[in-house]
N, CA, C and O of each residue as an XYZ file, in Angstrom:
604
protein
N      -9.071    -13.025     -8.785
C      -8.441    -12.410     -7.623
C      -7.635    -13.435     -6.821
O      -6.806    -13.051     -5.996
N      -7.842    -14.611     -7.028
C      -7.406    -15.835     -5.905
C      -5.808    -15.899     -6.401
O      -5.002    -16.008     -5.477
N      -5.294    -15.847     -7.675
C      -4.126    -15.555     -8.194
C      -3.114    -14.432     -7.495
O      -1.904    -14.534     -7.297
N      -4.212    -13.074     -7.115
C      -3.398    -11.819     -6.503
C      -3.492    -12.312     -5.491
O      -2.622    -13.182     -5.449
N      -4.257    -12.289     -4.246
C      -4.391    -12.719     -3.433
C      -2.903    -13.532     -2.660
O      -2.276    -13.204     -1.652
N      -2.708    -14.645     -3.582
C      -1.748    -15.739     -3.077
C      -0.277    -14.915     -3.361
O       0.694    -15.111     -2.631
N      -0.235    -13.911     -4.586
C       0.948    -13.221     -4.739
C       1.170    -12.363     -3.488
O       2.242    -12.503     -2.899
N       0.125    -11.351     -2.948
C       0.080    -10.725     -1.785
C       0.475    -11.300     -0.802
O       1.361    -10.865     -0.066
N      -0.181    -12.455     -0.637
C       0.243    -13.231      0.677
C       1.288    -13.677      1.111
O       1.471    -14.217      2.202
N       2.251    -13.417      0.037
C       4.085    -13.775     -0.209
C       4.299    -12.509     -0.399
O       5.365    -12.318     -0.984
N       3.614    -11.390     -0.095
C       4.767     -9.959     -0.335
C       4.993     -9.415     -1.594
O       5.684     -8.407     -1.737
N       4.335    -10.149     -2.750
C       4.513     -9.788     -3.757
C       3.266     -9.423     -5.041
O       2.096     -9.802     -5.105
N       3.960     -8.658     -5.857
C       2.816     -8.159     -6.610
C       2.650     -8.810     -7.710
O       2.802    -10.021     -7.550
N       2.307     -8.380     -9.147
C       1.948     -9.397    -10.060
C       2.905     -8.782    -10.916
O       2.707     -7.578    -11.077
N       3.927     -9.285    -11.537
C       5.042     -8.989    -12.119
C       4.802     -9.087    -13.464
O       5.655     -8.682    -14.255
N       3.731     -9.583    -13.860
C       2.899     -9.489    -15.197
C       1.590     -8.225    -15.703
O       1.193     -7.779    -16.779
N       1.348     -8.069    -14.671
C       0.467     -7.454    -14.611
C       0.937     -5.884    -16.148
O       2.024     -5.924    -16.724
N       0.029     -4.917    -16.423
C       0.405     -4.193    -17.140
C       0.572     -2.856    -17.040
O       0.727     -2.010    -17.920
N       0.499     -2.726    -15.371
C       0.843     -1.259    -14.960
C       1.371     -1.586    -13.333
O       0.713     -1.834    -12.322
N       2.875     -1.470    -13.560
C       3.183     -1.741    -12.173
C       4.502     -0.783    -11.457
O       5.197     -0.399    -12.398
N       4.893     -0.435    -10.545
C       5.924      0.125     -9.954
C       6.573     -0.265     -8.247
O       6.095     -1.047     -7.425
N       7.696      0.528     -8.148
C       8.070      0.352     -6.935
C       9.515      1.448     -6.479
O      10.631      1.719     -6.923
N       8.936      1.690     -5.720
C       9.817      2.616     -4.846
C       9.943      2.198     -3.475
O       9.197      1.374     -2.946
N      11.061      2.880     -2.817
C      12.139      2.836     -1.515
C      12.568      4.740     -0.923
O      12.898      5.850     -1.340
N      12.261      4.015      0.213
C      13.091      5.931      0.895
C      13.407      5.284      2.369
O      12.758      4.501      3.062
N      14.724      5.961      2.573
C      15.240      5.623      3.607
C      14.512      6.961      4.923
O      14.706      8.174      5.009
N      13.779      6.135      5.642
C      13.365      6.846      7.018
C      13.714      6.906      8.404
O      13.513      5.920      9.113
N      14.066      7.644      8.732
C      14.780      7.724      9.997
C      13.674      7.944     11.469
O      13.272      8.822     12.233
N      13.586      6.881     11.275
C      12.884      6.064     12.645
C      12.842      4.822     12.569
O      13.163      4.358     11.475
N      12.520      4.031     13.454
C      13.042      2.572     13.607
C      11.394      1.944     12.846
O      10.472      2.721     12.595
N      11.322      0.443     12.586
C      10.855     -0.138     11.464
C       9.387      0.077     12.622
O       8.360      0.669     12.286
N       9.595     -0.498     13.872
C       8.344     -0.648     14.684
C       7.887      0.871     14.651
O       6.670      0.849     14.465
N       8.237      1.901     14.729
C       7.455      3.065     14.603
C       6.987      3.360     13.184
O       5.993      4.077     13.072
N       7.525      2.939     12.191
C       7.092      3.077     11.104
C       5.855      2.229     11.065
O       4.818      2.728     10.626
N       5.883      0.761     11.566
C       4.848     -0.091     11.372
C       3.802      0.374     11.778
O       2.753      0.416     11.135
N       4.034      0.900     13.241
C       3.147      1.563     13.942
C       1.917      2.417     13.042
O       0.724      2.148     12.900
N       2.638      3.409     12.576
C       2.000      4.237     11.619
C       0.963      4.002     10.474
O      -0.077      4.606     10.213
N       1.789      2.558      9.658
C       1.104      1.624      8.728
C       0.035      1.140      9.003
O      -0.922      1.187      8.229
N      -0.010      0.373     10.601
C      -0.758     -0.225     10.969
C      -2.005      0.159     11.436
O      -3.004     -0.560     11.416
N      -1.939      1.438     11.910
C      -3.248      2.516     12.261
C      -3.833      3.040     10.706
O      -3.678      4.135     10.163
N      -4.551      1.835     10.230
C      -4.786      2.613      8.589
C      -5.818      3.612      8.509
O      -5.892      4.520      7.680
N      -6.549      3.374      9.383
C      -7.658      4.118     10.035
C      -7.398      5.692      9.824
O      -8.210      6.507      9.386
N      -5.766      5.981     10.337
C      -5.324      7.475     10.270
C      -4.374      7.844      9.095
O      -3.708      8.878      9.044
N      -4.400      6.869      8.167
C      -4.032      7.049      6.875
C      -4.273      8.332      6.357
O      -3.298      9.020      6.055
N      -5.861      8.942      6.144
C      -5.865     10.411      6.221
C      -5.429     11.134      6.984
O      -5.629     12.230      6.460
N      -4.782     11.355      8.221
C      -4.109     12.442      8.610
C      -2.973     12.695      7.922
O      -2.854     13.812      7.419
N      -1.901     11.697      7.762
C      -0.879     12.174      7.349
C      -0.268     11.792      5.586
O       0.879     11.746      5.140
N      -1.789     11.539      4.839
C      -1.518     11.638      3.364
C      -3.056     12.157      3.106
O      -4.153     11.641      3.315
N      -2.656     13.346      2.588
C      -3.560     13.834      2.009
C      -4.218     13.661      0.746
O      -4.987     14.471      0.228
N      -3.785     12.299      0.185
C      -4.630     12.017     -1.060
C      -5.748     10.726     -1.076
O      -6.560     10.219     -1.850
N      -5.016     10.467      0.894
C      -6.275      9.545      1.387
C      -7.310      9.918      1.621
O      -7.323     11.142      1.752
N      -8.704      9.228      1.809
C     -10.073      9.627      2.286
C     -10.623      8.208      2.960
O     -10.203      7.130      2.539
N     -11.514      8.284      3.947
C     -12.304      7.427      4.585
C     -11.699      6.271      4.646
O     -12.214      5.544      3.796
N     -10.660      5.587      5.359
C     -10.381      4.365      5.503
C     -11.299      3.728      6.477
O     -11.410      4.196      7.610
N     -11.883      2.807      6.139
C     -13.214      2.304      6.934
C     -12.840      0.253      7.296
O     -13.475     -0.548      6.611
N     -11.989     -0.201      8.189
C     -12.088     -1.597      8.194
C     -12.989     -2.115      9.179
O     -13.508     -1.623     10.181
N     -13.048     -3.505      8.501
C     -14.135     -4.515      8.339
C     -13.301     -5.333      9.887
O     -13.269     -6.564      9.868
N     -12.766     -4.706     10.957
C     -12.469     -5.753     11.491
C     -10.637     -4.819     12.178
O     -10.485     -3.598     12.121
N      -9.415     -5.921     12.811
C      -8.351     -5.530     13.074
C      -8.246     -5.892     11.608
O      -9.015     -6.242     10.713
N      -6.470     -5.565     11.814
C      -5.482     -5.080     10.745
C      -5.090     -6.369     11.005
O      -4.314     -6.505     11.951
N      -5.653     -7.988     10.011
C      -5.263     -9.175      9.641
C      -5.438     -9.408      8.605
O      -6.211     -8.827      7.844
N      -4.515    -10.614      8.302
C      -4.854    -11.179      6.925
C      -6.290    -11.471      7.010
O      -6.830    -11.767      8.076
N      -6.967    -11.381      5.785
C      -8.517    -11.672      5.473
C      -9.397    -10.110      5.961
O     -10.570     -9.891      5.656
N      -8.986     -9.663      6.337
C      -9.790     -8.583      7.153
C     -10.095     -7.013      5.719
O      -9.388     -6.109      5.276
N     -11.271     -7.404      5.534
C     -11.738     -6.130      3.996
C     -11.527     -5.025      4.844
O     -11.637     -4.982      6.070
N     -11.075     -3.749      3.705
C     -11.682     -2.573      4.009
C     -11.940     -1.507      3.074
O     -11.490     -1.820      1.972
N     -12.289     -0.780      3.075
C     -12.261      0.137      1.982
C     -11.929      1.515      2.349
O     -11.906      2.006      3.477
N     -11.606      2.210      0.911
C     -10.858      3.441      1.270
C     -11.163      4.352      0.134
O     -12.105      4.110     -0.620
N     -10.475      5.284      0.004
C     -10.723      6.458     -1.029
C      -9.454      7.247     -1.082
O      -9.140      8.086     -0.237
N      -8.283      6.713     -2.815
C      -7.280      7.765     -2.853
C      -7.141      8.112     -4.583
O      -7.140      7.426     -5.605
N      -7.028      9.571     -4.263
C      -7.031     10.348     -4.878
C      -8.616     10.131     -5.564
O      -8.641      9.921     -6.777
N      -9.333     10.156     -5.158
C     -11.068     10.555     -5.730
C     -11.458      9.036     -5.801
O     -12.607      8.938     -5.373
N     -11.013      7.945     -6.131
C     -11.400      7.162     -6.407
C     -11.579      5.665     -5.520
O     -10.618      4.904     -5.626
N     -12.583      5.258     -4.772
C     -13.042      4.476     -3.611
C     -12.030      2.750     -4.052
O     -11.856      2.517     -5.248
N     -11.638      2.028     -3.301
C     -11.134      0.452     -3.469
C     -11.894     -0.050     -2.822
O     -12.244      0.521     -1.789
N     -12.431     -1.276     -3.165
C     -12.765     -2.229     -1.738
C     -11.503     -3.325     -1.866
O     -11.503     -4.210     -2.722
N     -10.532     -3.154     -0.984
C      -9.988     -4.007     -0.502
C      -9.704     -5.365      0.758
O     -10.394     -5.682      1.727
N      -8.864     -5.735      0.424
C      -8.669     -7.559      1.712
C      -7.135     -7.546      1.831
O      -6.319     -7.735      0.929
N      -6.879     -7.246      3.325
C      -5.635     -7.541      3.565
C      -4.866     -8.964      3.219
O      -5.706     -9.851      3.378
N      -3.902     -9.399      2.907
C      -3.354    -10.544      2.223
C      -2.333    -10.890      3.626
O      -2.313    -11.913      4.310
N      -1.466     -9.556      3.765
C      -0.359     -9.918      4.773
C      -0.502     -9.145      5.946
O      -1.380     -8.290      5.830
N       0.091     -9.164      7.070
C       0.407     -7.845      7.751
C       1.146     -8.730      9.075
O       0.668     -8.949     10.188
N       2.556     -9.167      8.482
C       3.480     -9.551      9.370
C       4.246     -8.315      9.658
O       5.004     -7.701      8.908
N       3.798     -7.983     11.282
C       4.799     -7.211     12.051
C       6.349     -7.347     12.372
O       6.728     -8.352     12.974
N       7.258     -6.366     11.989
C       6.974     -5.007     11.638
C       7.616     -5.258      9.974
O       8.291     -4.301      9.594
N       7.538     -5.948      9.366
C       7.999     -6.375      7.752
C       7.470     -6.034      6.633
O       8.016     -5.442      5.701
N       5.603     -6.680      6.776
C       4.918     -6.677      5.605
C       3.943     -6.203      5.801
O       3.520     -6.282      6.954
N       3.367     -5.702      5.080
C       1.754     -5.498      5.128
C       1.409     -5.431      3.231
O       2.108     -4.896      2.371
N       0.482     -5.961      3.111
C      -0.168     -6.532      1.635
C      -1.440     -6.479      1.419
O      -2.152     -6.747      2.386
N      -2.060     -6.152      0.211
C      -3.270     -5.852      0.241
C      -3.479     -5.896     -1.701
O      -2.738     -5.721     -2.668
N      -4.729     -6.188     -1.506
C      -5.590     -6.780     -3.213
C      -6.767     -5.298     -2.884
O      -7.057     -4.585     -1.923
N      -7.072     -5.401     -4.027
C      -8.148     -4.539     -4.065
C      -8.773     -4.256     -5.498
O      -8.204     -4.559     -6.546
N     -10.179     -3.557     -5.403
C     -10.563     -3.627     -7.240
C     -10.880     -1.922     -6.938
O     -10.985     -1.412     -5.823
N     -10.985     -1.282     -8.151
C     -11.783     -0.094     -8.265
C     -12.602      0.415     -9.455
O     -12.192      0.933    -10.494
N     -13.441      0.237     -9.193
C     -14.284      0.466    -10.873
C     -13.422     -1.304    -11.880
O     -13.543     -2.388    -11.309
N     -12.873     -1.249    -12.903
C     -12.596     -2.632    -13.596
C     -11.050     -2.882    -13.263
O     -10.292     -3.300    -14.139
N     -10.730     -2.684    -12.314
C      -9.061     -2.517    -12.191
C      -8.879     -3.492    -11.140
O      -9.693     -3.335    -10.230
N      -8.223     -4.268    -11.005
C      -7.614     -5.100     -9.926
C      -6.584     -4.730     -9.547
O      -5.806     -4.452    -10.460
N      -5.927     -4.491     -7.783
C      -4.491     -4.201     -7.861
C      -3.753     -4.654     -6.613
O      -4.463     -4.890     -5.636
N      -2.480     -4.808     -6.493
C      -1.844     -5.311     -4.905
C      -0.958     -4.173     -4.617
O      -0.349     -3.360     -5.312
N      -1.109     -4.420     -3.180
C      -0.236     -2.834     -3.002
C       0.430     -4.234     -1.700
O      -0.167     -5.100     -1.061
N       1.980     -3.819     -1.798
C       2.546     -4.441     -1.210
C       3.828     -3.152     -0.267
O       4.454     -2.552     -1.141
N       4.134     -2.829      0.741
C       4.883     -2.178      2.085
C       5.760     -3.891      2.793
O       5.428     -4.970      3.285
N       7.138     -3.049      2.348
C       8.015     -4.123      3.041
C       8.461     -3.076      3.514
O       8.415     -1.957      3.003
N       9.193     -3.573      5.124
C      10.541     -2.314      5.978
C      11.119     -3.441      6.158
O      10.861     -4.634      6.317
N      12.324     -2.431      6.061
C      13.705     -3.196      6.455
C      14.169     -2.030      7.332
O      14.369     -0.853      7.030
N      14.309     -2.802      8.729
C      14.786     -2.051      9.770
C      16.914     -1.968      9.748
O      17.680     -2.920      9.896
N      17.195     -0.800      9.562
C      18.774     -0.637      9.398
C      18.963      0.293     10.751
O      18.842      1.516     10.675
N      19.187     -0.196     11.660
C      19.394      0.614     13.076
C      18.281      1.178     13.525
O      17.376      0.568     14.095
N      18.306      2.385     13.279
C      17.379      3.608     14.055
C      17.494      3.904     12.619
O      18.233      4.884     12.524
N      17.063      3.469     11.328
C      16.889      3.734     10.280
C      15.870      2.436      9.694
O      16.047      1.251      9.981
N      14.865      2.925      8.883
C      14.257      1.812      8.028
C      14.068      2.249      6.551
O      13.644      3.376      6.294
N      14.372      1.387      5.614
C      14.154      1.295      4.427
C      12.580      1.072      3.956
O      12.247     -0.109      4.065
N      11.881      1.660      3.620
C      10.294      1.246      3.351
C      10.518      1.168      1.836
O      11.340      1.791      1.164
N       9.368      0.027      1.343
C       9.424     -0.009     -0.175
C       8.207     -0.396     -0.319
O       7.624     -0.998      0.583
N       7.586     -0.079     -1.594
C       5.945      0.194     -1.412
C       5.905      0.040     -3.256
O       6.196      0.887     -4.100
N       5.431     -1.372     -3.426
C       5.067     -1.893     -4.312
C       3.686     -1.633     -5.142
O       2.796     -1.164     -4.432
N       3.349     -1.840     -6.457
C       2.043     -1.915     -6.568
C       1.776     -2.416     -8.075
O       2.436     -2.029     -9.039
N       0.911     -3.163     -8.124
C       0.782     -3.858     -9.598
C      -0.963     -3.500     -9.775
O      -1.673     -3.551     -8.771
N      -1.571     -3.134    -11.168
C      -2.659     -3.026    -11.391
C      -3.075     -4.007    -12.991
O      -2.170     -4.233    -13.794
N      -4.012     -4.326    -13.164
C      -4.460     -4.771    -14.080
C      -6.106     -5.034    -14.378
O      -6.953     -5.244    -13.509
N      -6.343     -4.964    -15.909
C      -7.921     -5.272    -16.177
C      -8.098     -4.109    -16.949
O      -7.246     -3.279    -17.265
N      -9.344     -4.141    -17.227
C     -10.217     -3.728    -18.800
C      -9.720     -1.884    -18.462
O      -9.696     -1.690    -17.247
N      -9.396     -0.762    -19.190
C      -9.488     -0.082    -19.005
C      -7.940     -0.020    -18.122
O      -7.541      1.105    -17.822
N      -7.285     -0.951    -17.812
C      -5.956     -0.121    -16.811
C      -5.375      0.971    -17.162
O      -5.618      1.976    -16.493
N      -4.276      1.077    -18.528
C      -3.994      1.490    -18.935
C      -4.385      3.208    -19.295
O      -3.664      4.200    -19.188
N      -5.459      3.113    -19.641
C      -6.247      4.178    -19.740
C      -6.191      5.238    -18.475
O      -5.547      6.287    -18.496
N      -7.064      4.721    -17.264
C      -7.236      5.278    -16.322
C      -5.778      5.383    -15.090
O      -5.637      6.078    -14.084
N      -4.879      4.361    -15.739
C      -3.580      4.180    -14.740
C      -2.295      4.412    -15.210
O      -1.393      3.607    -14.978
N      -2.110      5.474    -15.873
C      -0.696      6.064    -16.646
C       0.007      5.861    -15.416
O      -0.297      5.958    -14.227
N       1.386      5.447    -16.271
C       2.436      5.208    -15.176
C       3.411      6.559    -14.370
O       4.008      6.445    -13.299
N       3.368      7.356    -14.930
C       3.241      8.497    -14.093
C       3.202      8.906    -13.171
O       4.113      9.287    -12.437
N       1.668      8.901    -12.983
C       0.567      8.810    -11.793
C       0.777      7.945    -10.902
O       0.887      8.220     -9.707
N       0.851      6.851    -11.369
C       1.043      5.653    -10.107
C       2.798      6.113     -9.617
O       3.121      6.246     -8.437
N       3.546      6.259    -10.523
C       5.002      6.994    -10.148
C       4.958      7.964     -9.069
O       5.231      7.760     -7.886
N       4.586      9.032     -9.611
C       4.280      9.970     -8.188
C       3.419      9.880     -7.336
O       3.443     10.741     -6.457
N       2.404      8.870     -7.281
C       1.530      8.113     -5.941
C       2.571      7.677     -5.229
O       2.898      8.136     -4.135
N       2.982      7.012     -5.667
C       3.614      5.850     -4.586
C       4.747      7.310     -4.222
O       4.508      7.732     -3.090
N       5.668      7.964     -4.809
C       6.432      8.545     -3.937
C       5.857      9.352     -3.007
O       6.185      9.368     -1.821
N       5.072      9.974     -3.467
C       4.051     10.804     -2.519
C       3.752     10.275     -0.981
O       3.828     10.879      0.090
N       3.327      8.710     -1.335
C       2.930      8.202      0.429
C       4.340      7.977      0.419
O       4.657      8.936      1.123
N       5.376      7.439      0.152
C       6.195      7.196      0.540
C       6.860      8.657      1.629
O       7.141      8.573      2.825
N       6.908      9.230      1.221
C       7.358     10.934      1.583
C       6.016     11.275      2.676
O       6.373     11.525      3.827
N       5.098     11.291      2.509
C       4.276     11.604      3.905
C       4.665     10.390      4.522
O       5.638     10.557      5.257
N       4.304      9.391      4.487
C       4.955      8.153      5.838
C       6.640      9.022      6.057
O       6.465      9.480      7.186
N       7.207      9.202      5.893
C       8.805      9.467      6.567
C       8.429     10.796      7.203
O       8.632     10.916      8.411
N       7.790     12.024      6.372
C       7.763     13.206      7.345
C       6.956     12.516      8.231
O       7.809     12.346      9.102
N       5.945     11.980      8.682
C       5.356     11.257      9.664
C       6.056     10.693     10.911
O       6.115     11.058     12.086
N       6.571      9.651     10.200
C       7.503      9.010     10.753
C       8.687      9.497     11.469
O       9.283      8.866     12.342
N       9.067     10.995     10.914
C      10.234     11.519     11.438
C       9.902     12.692     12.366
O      10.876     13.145     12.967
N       8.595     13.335     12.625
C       7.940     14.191     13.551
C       8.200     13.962     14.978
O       7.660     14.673     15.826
């Protein structure tokens, strides 16, 4: 993990890894209200419904664990980054899977670009992590954060 970890902590995911993606949607609200949103992970379930129980170990800092539950299946994760209003980064395992989920904004006026990274790897990835799935995950939060964001 000390490998992901240090990739997270630079914003980035594991570009080796053997199940990875990334998507972008332009949202119309400014980057600090978007962050805003990010940053309350706590209410992650209100406005994505494939979240469950976000439970942290602490504020929203680097080092700070938490765990969560999406789409049926629990992470224990450790924040890596969470430079306001830019980055936020995160490692996590689930059952034999290791993975980084990386959220960059790029603030363009009263417009922000969000892009929402994610690399997985380990025994079984493949299997349990068709790329697909992780395809329409990530657009999925991507699309509840903007209707969110744009309410």
């Amino acid at each position: 993990m000390n490998e992901l970890n240090a990739l997270a902590k630079q914003g980035k995911i594991n570009e080796d890894a053997s199940v990875k993606d990334q998507h972008s949607i332009i949202i119309n609200a400014t980057a600090e209200k978007v962050w805003s949103i990010l940053f309350d992970m706590e209410s992650w379930p209100q406005w994505n419904d494939k979240i469950k129980n976000v439970k942290l170990e602490g504020e929203v800092a680097s080092g700070t664990n938490f765990t969560w539950t999406f789409d049926g299946k629990k992470f224990n994760s450790q924040i890596q980054s969470a430079e306001k209003p830019t980055t936020l980064a995160w490692t996590g395992k689930s059952n034999l899977v290791k993975n980084v989920y990386v959220w960059q904004l790029e603030d363009d006026e009263n417009q922000t670009i969000a892009t929402l990274s994610t690399s997985m790897q380990g025994t079984f990835t493949i299997l349990f992590n068709k790329h697909q799935r992780i395809y329409d995950d990530l657009l999925h939060w991507l699309q509840s954060l903007k209707e969110k964001a744009e309410e």
